[in-house]
N, C-alpha and C positions, 0 to 999 in steps of 0.2 A: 628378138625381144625376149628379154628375160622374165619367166614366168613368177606369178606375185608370191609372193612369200606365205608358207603353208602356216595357219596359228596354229602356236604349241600346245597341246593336248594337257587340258588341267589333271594333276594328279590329284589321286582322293587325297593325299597330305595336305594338299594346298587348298581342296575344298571344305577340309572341314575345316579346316585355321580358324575362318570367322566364324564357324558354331562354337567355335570355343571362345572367342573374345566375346561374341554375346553374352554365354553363359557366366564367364569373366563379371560380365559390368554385371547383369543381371544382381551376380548374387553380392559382390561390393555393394548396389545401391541396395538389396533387401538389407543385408549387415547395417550399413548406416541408416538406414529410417527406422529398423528396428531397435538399435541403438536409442537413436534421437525418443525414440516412445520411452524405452526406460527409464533412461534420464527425467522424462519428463513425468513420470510415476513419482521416482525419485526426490523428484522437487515437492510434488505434493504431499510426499510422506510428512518431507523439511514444515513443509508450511502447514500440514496438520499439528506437528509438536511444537511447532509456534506458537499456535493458537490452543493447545493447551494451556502450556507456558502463561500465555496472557489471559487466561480464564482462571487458574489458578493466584496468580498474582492479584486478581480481580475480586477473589472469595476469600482470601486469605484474610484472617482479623486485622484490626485497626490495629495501623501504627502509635504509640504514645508523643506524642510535639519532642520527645527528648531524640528521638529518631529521624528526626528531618534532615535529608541528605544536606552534606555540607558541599560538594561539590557537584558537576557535572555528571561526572563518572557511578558517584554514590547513587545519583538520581537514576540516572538509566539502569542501574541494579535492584532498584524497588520500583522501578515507572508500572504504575496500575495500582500500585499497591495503596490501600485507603489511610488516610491516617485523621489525627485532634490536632487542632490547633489551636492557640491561643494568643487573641493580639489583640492591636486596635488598630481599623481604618485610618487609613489616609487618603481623603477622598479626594483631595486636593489635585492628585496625582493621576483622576479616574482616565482612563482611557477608554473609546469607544472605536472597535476595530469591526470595520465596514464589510459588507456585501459576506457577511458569513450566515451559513444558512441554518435552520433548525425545522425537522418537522416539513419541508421540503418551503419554506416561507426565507424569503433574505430580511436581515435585519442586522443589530449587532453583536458581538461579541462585549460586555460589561468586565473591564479588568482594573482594579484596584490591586495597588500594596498593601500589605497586610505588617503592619508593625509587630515585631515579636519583642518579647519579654527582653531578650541580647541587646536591644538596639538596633539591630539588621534587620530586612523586611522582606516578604518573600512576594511575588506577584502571586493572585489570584482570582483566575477566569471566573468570577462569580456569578454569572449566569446570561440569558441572552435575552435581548427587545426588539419585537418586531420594527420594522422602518416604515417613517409615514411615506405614502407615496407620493405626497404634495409637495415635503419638506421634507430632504432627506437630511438638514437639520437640526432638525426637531425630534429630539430626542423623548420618548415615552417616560412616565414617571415610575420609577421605582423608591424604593425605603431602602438607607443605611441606618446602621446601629448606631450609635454613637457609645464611646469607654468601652469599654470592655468586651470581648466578643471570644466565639468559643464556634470552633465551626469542623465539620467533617468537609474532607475530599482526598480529590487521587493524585498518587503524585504524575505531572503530565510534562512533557519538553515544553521548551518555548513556543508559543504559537506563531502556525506555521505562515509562512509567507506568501501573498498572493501576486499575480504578476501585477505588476505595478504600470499605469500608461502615464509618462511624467514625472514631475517631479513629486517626493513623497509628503504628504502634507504635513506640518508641524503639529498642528490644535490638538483638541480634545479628540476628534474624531480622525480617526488613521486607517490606511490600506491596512499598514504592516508593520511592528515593533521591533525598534532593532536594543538591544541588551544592552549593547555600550553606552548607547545615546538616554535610554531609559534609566539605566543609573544614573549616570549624573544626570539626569533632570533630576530623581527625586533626592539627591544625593543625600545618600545612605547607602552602605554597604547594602547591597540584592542578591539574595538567592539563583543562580544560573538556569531557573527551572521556573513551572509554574503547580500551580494548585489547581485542581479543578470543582469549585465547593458543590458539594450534593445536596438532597433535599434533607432535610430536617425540620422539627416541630419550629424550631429558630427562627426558620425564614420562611415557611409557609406563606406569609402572606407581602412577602416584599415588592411583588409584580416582575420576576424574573422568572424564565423558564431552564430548567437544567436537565432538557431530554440529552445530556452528553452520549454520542455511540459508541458502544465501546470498538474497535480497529477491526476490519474485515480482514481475513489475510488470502481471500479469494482461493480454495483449493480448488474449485470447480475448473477453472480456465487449464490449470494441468492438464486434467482428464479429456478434458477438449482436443487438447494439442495432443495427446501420447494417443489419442481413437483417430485424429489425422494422420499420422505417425505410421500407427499401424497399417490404416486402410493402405497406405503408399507402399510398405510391404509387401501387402498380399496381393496390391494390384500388379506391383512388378512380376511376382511369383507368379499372378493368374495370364498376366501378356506372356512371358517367357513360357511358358508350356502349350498357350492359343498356339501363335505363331513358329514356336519352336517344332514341337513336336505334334500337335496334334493337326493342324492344318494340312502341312505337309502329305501326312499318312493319308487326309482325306483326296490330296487333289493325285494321288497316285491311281495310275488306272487301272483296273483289276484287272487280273492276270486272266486268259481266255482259257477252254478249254485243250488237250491235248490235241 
């Protein structure tokens, strides 16, 4: 009978191979989660000078009505920016855009054309009404001007879109306004933007509310992420030295006397 086959004696090369592929992943995954935290420092720096940006644009003096973006492009280069206007309602046209909320309360969004002096008319969010909860509609009574009218706000994008279940309604009262379709209803050349009117001694008492917020740009959630970030770091760093090194050392037996 042939006797069983003696195993090969590991050599210290081959034992520490995988101290080292450990140490390998080890510091790759500190590298990348360390990374991912900067990054995400990074981000929040971005979206601090955003939020400058948009606070500045917000304090900055009134626009004169001869400054009113002509297109798209003009408007997102002054979007915040306050400006005078000068028109006449077209109430004809008023839109009431549902389930928008103020003050933490749902009700609507009040959007009229704004005739300007050109002939073109610009939409403008002019303020919001609570919703009856009996009748959602029945719409709360507000005051329009009539001739002539003179009004401050900011310049804001189109209002934004809500998810829609079904088909979108036509009437006075709307989920959601689509640009194409609102031109030619009031057909008149429109503004690709909207207005957002502010308080003034003018409308004080029209029965709209116009707590508009100005844009979060959330920097906190950064800071959230890049302290996860880290902690994944230093816990790879604190297992790889437990396990690695120090454990080890402990479970060795101490060496007797001579």
């Amino acid at each position: 009978m042939n006797p069983p086959p003696i195993a090969a004696e590991q050599t210290p090369a081959s034992a520490a191979r995988p101290r080292w592929l450990i140490l390998l992943a080890a510091l790759a995954l500190m590298a990348l989660t360390a990374r991912l935290g900067w990054w995400q420092l990074d981000r929040a720096a971005q979206k601090r000078a955003l939020q400058a940006a948009i606070e500045a644009q917000a304090d900055a003096p009134a626009l004169p009505a001869t400054a009113l973006p002509a297109d798209e492009a003009e408007a997102e280069r002054q979007r915040y920016r306050r400006i005078t206007l000068q028109g006449q309602w077209l109430p004809q046209y008023t839109v009431y855009l549902e389930n928008r909320q103020m003050q933490g309360r749902p009700g609507f969004f009040v959007l009229t054309p704004l005739k300007l002096p050109a002939g073109d008319a610009v939409l403008v969010q002019r303020g919001w009404l609570p919703r009856d909860m009996l009748d959602r509609t029945r719409i709360a009574p507000y005051r329009t001007a009539e001739g002539e009218v003179q009004l401050e706000g900011r310049i804001v994008t189109w209002p934004s879109r809500l998810t829609a279940l079904g088909a979108e309604a036509s009437g006075a009262i709307r989920q959601n306004l689509d640009f194409a379709d609102e031109a030619a209803r009031v057909n008149t050349a429109l503004r690709p933007f909207a207005i957002a009117e502010l308080d003034q001694p003018g409308n004080a008492k029209d029965g709209l509310l116009r707590d508009w917020p100005m844009p979060a740009v959330d920097v906190h959630k950064h800071y959230g992420y890049a302290a996860q970030w880290f902690a994944f770091c230093a816990l790879t760093a604190g297992l790889y030295v437990w396990f690695q090194l120090i454990r080890p050392r402990r479970r060795q037996p101490a060496a007797g006397p001579d």
